[in-house]
MDTraj code that builds the backbone (N, CA, C; nanometers):
import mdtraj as md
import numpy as np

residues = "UNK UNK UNK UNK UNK UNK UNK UNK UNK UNK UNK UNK UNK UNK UNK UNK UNK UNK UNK UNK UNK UNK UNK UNK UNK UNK UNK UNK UNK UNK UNK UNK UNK UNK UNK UNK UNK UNK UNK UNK UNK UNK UNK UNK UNK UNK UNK UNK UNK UNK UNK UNK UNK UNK UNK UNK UNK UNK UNK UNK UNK UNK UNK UNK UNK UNK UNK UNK UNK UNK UNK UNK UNK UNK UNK UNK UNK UNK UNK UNK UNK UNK UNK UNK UNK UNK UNK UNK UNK UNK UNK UNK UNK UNK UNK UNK UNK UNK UNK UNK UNK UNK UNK UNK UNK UNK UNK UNK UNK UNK UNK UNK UNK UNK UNK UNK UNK UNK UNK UNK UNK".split()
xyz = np.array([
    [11.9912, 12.2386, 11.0273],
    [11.9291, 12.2906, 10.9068],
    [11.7848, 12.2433, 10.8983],
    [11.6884, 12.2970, 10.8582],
    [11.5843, 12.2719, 10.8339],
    [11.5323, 12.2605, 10.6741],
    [11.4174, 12.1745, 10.6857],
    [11.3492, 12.1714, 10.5522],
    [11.2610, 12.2202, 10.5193],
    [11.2743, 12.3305, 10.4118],
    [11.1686, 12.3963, 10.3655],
    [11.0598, 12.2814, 10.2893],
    [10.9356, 12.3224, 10.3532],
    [10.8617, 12.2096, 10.2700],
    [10.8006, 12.2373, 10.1434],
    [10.7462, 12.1589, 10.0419],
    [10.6976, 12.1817, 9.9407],
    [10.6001, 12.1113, 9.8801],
    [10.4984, 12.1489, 9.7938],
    [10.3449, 12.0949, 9.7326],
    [10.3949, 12.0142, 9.6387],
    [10.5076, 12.0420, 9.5802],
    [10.5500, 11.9475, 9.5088],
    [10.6772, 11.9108, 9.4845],
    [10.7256, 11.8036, 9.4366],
    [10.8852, 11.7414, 9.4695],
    [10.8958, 11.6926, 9.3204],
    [11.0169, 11.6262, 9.2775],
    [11.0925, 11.6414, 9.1732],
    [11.0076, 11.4744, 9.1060],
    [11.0131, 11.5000, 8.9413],
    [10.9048, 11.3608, 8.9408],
    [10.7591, 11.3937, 8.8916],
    [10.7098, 11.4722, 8.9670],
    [10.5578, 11.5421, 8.9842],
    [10.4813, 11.5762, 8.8293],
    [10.3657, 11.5568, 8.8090],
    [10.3432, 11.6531, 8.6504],
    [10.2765, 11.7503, 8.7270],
    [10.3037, 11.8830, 8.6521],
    [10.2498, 12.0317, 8.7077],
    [10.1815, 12.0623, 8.6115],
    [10.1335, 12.2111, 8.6272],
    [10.0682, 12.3020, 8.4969],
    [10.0805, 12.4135, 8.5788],
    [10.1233, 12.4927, 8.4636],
    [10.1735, 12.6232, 8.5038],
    [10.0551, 12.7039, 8.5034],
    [10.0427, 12.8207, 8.6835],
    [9.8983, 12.8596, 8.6692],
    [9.9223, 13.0089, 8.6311],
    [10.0733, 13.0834, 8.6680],
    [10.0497, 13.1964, 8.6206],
    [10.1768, 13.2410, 8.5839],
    [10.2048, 13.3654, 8.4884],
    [10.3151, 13.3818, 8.4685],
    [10.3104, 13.4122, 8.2597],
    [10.4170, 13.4346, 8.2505],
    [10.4276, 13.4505, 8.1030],
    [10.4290, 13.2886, 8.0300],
    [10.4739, 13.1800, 8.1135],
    [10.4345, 13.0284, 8.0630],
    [10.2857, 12.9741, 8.0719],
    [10.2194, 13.0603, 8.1404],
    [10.0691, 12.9739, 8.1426],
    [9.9906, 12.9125, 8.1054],
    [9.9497, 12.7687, 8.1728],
    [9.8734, 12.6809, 8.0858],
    [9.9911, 12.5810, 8.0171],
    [10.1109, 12.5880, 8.0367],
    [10.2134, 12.4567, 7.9776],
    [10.2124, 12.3806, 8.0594],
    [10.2454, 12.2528, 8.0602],
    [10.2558, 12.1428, 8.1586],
    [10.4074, 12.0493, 8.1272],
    [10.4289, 12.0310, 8.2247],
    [10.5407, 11.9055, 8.2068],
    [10.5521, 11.8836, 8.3671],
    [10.6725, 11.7796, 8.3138],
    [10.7570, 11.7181, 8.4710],
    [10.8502, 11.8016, 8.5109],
    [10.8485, 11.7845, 8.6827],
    [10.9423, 11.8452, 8.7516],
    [11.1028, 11.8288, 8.7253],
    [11.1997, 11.8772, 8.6742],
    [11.2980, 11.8446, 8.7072],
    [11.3913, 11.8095, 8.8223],
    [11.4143, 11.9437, 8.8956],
    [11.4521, 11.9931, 8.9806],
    [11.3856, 12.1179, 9.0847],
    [11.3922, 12.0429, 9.2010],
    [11.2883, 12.1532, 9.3068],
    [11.4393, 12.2430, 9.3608],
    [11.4248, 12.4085, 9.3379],
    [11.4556, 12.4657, 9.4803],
    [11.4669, 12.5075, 9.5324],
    [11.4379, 12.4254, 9.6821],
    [11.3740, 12.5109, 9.7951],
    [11.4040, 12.6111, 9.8881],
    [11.5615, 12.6789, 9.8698],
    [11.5992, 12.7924, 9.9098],
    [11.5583, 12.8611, 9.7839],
    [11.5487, 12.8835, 9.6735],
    [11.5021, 12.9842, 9.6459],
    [11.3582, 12.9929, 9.5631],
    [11.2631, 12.8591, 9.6363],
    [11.1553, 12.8517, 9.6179],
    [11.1082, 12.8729, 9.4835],
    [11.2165, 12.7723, 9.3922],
    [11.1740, 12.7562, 9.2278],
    [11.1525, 12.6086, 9.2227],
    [11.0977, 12.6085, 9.0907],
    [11.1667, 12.4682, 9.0132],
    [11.1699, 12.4607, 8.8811],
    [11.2132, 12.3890, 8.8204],
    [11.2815, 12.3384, 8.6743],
    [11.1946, 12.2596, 8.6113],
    [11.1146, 12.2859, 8.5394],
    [11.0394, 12.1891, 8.4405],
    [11.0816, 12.1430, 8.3447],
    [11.0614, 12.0671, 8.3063],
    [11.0833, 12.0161, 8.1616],
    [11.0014, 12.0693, 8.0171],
    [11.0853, 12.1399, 7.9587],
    [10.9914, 12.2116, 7.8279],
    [10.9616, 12.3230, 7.8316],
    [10.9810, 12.3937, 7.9925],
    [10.9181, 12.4840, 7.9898],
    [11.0116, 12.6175, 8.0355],
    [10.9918, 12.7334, 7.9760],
    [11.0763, 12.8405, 8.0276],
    [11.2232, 12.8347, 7.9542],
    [11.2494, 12.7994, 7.8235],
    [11.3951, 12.7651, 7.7866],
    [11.4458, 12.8792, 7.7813],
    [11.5536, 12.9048, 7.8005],
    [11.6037, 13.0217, 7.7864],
    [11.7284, 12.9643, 7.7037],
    [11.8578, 13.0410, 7.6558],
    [11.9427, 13.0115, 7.5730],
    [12.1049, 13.0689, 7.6416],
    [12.2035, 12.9328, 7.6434],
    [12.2996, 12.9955, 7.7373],
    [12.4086, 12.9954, 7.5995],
    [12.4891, 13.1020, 7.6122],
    [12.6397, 13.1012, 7.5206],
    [12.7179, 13.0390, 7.6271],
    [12.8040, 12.9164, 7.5941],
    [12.9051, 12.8589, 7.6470],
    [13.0127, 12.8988, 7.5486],
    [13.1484, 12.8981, 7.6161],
    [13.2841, 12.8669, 7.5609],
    [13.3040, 12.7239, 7.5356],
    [13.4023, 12.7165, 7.4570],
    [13.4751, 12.6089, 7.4253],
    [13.5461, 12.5233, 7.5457],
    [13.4825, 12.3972, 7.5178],
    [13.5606, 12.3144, 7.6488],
    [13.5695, 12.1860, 7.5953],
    [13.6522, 12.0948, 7.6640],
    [13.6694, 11.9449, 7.6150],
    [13.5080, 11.8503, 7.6063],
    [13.4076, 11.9198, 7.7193],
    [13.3265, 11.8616, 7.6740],
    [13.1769, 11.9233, 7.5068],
    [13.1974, 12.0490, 7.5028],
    [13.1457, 12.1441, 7.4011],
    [13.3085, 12.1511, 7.2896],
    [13.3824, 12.1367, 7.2262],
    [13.4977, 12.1725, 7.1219],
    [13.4802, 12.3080, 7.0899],
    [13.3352, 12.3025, 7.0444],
    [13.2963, 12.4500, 6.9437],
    [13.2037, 12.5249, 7.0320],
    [13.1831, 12.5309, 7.1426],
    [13.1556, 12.6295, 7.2004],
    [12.9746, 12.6525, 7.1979],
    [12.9365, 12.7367, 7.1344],
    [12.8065, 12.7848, 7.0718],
    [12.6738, 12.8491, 7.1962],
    [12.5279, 12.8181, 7.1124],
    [12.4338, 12.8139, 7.2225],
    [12.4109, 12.7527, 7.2555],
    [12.3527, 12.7193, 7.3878],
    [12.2697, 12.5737, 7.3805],
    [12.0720, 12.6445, 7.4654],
    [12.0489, 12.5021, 7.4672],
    [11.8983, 12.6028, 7.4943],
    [11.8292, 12.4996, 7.6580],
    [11.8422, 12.5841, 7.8013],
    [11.7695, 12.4908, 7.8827],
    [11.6954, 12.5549, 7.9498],
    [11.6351, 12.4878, 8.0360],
    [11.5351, 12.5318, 8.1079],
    [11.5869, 12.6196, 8.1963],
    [11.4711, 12.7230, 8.2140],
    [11.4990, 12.7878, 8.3641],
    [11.3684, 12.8036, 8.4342],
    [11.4340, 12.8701, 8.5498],
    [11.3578, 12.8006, 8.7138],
    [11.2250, 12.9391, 8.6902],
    [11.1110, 12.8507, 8.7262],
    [11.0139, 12.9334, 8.7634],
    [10.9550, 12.9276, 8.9233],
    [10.8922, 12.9963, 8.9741],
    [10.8702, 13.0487, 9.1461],
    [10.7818, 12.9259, 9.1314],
    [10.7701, 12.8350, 9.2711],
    [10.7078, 12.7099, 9.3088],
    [10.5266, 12.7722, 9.3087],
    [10.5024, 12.9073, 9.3716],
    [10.3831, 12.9069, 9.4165],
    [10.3068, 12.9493, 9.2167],
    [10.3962, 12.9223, 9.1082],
    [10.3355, 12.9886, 9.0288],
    [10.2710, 12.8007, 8.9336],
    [10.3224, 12.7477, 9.0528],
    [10.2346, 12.5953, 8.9526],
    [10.1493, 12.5151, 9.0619],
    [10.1398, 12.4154, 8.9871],
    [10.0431, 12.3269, 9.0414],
    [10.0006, 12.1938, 9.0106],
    [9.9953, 12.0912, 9.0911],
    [9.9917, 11.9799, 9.0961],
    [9.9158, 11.8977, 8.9876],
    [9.9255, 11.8014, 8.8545],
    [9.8159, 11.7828, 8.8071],
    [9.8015, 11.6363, 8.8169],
    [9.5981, 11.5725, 8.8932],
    [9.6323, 11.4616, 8.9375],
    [9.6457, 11.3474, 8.8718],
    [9.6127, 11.3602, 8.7274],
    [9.6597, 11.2050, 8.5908],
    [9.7010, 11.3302, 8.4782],
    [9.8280, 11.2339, 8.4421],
    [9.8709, 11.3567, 8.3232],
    [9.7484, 11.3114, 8.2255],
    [9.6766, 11.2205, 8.1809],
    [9.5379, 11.2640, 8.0741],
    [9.4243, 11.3250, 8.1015],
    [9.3884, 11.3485, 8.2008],
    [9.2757, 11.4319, 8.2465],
    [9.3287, 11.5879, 8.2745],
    [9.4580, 11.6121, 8.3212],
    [9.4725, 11.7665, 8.3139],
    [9.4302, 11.8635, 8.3805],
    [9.3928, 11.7812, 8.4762],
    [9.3268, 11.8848, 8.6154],
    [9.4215, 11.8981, 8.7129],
    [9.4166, 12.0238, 8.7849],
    [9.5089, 12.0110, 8.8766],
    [9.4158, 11.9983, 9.0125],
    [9.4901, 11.9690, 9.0556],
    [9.4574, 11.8869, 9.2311],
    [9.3967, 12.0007, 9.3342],
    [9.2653, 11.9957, 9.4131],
    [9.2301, 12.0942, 9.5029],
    [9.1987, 12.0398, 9.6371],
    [9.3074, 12.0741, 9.7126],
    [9.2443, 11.9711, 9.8553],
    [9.1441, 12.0860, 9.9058],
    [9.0212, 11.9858, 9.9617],
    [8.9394, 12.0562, 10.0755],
    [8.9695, 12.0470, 10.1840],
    [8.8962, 12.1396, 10.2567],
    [8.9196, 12.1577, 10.3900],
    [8.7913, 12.0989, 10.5259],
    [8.8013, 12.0821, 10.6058],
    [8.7206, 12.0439, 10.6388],
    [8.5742, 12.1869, 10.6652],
    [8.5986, 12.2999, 10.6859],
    [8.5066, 12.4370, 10.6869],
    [8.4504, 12.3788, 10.5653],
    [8.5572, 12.4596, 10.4505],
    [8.4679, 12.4573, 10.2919],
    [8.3818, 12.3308, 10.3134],
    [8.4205, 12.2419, 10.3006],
    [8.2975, 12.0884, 10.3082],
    [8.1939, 12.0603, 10.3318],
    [8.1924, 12.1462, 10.5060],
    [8.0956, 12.1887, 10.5842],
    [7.9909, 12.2879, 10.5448],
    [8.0623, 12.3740, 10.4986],
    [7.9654, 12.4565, 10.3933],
    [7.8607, 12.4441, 10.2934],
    [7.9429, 12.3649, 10.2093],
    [7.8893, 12.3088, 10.1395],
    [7.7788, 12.1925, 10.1452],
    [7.8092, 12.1636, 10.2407],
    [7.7103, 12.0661, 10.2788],
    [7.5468, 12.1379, 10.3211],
    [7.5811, 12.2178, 10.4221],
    [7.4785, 12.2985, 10.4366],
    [7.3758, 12.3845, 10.3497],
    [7.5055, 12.4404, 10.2641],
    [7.4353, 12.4847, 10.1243],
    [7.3544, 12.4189, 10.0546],
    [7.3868, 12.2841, 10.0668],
    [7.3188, 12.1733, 9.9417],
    [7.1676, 12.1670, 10.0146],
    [7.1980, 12.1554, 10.1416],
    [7.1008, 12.0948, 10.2377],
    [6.9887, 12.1658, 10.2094],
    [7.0162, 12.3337, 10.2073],
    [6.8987, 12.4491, 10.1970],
    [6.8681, 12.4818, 10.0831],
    [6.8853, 12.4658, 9.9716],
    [6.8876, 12.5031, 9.8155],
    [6.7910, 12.3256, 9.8290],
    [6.8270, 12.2474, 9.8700],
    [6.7326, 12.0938, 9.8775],
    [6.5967, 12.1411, 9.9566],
    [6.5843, 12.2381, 10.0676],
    [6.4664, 12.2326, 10.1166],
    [6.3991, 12.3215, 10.0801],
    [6.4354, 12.4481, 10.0229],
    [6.3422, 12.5256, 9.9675],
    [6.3205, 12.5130, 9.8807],
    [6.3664, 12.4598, 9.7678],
    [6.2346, 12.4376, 9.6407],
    [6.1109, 12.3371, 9.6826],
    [6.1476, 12.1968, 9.7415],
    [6.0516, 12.1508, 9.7870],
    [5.9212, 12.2278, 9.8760],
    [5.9574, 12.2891, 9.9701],
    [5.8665, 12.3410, 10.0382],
    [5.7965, 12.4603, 9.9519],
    [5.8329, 12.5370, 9.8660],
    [5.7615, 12.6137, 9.7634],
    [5.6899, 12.5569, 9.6647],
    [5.7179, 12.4644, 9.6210],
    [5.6777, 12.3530, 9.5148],
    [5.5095, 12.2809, 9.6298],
    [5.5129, 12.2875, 9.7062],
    [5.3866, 12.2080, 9.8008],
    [5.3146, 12.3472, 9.8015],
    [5.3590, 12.4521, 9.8295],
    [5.2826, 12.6099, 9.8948],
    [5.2003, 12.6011, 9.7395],
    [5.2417, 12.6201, 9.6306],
    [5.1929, 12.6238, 9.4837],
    [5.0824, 12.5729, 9.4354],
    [5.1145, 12.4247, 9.4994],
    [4.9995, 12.3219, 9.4437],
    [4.9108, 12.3352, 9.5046],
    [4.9015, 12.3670, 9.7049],
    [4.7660, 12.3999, 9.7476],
    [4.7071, 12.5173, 9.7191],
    [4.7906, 12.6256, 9.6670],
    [4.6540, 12.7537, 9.6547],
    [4.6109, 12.6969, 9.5121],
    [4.6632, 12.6342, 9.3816],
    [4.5810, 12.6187, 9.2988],
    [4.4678, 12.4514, 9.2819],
    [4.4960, 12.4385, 9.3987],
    [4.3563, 12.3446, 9.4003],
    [4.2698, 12.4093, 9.5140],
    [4.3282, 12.5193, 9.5570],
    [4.1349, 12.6193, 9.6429],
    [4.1017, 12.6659, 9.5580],
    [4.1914, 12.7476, 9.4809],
    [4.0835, 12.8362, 9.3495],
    [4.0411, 12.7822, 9.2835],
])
top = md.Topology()
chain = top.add_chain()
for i, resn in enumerate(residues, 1):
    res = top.add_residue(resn, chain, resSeq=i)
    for name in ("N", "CA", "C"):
        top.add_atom(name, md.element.get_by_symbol(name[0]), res)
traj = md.Trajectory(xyz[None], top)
């Protein structure tokens, strides 16, 4: 048997990124990974009718969670800050780096072109 892997495991605080829950947060309950859900806490309650049993007497509703699709959340990295987690890659990085590099050299070098034509005129 193999293990399906996953971004996040049971424990975890998430925030929900899309879906009719969006924008709620809680803890993982339960991950799973055959059918690529999981169980939050707080979130998604739905409402089950049980029968009567020795452990329920009277039967009734009760109200729990249900499973939303894994790829519809996301990792958040301190539950008080509320951000969720973005790994880079090493490309994007690279990019970025370069970007910074050239947006850094052309204002300087325009900023020098400026000052010498207005000290000839």
């Amino acid at each position: 048997m193999s293990r399906i892997k996953t971004h996040v495991k049971t424990g975890d605080q998430v925030i929900v990124i899309a879906g009719n829950e969006k924008t709620k947060t809680g803890k993982i309950l339960q991950v799973i990974p055959d059918k690529q859900q999981v169980i939050i806490e707080g979130v998604r309650m739905i409402k089950k009718h049980t029968r009567k049993s020795q452990d329920r007497p009277d039967g009734g509703i009760i109200e729990l969670e249900g499973p939303i699709h894994i790829s519809n959340v996301k990792k958040i990295d301190a539950p008080t800050t509320k951000k969720a987690t973005k790994k880079a890659t090493k490309k994007a990085t690279k990019k970025a780096t370069k970007k910074a590099t050239k947006k850094a050299v052309k204002p300087a070098e325009e900023v020098t072109s400026d000052t010498e034509t207005t000290e000839n005129s």
